[in-house]
N, C-alpha and C positions, 0 to 999 in steps of 0.2 A: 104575648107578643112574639109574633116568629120572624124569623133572621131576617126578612127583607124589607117588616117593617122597624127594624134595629138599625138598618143599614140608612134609610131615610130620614133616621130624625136629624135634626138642622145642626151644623157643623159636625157631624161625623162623616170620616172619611175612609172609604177603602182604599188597601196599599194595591193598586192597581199593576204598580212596576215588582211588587214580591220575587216574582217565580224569575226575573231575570235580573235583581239586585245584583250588584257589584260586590256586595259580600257574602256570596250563596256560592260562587265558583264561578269558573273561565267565562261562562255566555256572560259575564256579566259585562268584561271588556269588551268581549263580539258587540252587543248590546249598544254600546255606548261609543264602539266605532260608526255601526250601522246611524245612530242618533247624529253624530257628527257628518255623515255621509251625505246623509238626504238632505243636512240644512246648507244650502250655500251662501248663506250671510256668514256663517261661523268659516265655512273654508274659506271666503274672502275673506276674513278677518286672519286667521292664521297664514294666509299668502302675504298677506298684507305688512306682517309683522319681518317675514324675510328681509325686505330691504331694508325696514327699519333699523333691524338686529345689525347690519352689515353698516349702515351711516352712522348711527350711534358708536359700534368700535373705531369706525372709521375716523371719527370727530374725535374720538379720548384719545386715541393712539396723535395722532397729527396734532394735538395740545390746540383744535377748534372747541371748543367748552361749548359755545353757541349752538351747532352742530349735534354735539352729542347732549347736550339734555334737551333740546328740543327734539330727536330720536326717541332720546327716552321717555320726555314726559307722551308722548304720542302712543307709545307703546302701552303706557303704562293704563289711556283712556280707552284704548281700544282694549284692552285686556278686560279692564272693569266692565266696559258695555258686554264683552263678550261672556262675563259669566254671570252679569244681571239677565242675559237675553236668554243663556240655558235655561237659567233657575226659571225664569218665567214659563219658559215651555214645560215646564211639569216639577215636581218636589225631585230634582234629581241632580244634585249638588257634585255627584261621578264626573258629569260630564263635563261641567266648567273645570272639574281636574283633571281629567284627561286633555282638554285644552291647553292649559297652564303648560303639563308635561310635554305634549308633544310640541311645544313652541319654545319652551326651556330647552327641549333636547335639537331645535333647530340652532336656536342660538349658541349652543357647546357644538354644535359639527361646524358650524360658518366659523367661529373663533379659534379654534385649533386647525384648521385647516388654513386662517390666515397664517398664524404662527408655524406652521410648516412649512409654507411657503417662504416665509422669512427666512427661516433656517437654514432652507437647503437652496436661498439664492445665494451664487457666485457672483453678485451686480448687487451689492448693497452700494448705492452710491448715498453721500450722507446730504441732509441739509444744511446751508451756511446760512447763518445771520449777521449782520450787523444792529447797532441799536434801534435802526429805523422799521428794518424789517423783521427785529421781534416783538416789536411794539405791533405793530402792525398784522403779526401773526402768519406772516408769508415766506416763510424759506423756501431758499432756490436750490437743489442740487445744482453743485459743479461738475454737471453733464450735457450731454448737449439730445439725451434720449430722453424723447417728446418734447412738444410743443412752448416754450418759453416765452410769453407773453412780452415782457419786459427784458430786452436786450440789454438796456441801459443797466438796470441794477445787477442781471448777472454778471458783465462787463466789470464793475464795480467791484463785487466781489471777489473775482478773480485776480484782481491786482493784489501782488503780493505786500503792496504798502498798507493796505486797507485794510485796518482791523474787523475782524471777521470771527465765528465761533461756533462751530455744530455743539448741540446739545447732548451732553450720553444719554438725555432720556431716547433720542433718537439713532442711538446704538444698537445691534444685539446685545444683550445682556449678559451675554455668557464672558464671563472674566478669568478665564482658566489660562492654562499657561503658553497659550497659544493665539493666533493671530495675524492677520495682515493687514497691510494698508499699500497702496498702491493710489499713485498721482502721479498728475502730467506738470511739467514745469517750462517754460520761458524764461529763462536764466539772462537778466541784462547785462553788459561788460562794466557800466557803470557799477557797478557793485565791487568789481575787484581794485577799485580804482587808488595809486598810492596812499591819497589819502587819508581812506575808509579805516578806520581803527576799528572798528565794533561790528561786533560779530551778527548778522543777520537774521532772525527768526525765519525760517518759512514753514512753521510748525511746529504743534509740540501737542503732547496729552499727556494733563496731568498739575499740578499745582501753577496756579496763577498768581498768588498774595508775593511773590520772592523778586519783582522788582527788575529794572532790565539790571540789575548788575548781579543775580541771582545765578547762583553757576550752571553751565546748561545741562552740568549731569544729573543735578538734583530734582527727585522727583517731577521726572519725565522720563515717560515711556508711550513710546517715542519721542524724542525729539530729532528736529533737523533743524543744519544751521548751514549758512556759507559763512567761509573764514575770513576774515580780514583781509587786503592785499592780496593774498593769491585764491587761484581758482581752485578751491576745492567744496567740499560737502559734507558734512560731519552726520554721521548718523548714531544718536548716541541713546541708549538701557539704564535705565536706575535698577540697579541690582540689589539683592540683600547685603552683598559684600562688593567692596573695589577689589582694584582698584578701577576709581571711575572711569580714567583713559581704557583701561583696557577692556572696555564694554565698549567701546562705538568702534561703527566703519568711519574711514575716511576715501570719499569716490574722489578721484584726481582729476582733474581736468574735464570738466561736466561741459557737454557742447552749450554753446551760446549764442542767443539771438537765434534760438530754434527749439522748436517742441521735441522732448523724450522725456521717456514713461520711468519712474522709479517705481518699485514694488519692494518694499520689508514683508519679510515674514521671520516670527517669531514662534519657536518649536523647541518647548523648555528651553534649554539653555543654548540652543543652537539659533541665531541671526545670522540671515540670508539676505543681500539685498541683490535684486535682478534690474538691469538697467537696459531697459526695449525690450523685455523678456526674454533675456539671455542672463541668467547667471554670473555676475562680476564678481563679489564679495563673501566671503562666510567664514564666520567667527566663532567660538565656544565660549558662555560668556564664565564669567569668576564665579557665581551664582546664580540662586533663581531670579528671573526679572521679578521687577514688583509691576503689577497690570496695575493701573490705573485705571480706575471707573470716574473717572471725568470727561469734562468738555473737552476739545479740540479746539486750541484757540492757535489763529495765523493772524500774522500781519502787525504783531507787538516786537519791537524793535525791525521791522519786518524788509524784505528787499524791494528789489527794483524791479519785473517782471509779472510775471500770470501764473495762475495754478486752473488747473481744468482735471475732472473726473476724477475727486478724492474718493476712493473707496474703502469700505471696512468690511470686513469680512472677521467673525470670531476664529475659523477657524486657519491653518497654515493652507495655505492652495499648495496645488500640486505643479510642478514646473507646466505640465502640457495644458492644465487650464489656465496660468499664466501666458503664457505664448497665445493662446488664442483670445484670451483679451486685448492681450495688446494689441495684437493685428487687426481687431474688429474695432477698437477705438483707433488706431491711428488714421482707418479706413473714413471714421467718421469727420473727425479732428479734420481732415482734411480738404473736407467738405461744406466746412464749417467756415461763415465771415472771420471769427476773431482767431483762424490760423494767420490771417492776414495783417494781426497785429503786431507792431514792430517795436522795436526800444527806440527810448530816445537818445540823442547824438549827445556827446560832450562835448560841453560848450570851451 
């Protein structure tokens, strides 16, 4: 029997791919690009997978669960057709890996490239919730950049009576000894009013279970408060060591019944706070702060007034990118219907 009638008996097969196999040297990737090249259902399939890759983070990060596994499961069908469809086109099992890879390795550049982008914005503005709207699964930044469907509920949120709460999963993550927070405030007179004994929330991050009679030094960092009776603004650090008073600012006479911008930054032991982005206050504290990786909760024991463009930033800003937000939000702020909100009169 000679070779060619060897080669024709019934299921024997020649390795026809041999001399350019993927594990014989380099043409074998050439090989198996060129095989990816020429088919354009497999490059539709891998263009395809881009966006997917990009809604799917997009849905885990934004806490849409809907969103992101229906991304993925999509991803995960088109993946399978697309390496049933190689194998079909010949015993060459390379190429469906080479697919995998080069769609794995889209998905690592689109994800780190979001996460850079996170990193090195100066405009992390955060989302607020209330119970309705994290039921609901729709936080509002308290910004007024882009489109806001629902005026009503942002409106809502912004009042400093209404309990409200960004989530740290929608934080930067980065907890180091450094930090800013930067907010716009409507400060009503009613709040100073003889009366008024109790000291007002307009923020805080950091333990929630301690009750409004919970002192405002304790675990929070930051907190802010307006005082009782007179006009002031308490800006107070949970340190490793007290004394607790002597870790917060006190800003004196905060304008009223008008928008201005406060900004803390926190830079180890140094607290700054800038009021219209100008430099008013700074402190050295007794110790290290303790950062807090919690929520943001406003509006528990809460005042009388509006908060608008809470921002978070991990790291300390620098005065002249300070300065230039404020200018670019007050620009905005002023443009905006709810600068035209007003307090109400005592009765």
């Amino acid at each position: 029997m000679g070779l060619e009638d060897f080669a024709n008996i019934k299921g024997f097969k020649t390795n026809n791919t041999f001399s350019y196999s993927g594990n014989y040297g380099p043409s074998g990737l050439s090989q198996s690009m060129n095989f990816v090249t020429k088919n354009p259902s497999l490059i539709a399939g891998i263009l395809l997978f881009i966006p997917l890759i990009v809604l799917c983070i997009k849905g885990f990060v934004s806490r849409d669960n809907k969103l992101g596994f229906t991304a993925l499961a999509l991803m995960i069908a088109i993946g399978l057709f697309g390496y049933a469809y190689a194998y079909s086109l010949g015993d060459r099992a390379q190429y469906a890996l080479l697919i995998s890879l080069i769609i794995i390795l889209f998905g690592f550049l689109i994800y780190f490239a979001i996460q850079i982008k996170m990193r090195v914005s100066n405009n992390m503005y955060i989302q607020f919730y209330n119970p309705t709207t994290f039921k609901k699964n729709n936080g509002i930044p308290l910004s007024y950049y882009g489109k806001v469907r629902d005026n009503a509920t942002l409106l809502e949120l912004m009042k400093g009576s209404a309990y409200a709460f960004a989530l740290k999963e929608d934080l930067p993550v980065d907890m180091g000894t450094e930090g800013t927070y930067s907010f716009w405030l409507k400060v009503c007179p009613i709040n100073f009013n003889k009366l008024n004994t109790k000291w007002r929330t307009i923020w805080y991050r950091g333990d929630n279970s301690g009750g409004s009679g919970q002192s405002i030094y304790k675990m929070k960092t930051p907190g802010v408060y307006l005082a009782p009776n007179t006009n002031k603004m308490i800006i107070s650090v949970a340190c490793e060591n007290g004394p607790d008073e002597g870790n917060a600012i006190t800003v004196d006479n905060i304008p009223l019944n008008e928008w201005f911008c406060t900004t803390i930054t926190l830079d180890g032991r140094s607290l700054d706070c800038y009021i219209n982005g100008m430099l008013e206050y700074s402190i050295s504290l007794t110790g290290d702060p303790l950062m807090m990786n919690s929520n943001v909760i406003k509006g528990k024991d809460g005042f009388s007034g509006l908060m608008a463009f809470f921002r978070y930033n991990s790291a300390a800003m620098l005065p002249g990118q300070i300065i230039e937000l404020y200018e670019r939000e007050r620009a905005t702020l002023e443009d905006s219907t709810f600068s035209l909100e007003t307090c109400p009169t005592e009765s």
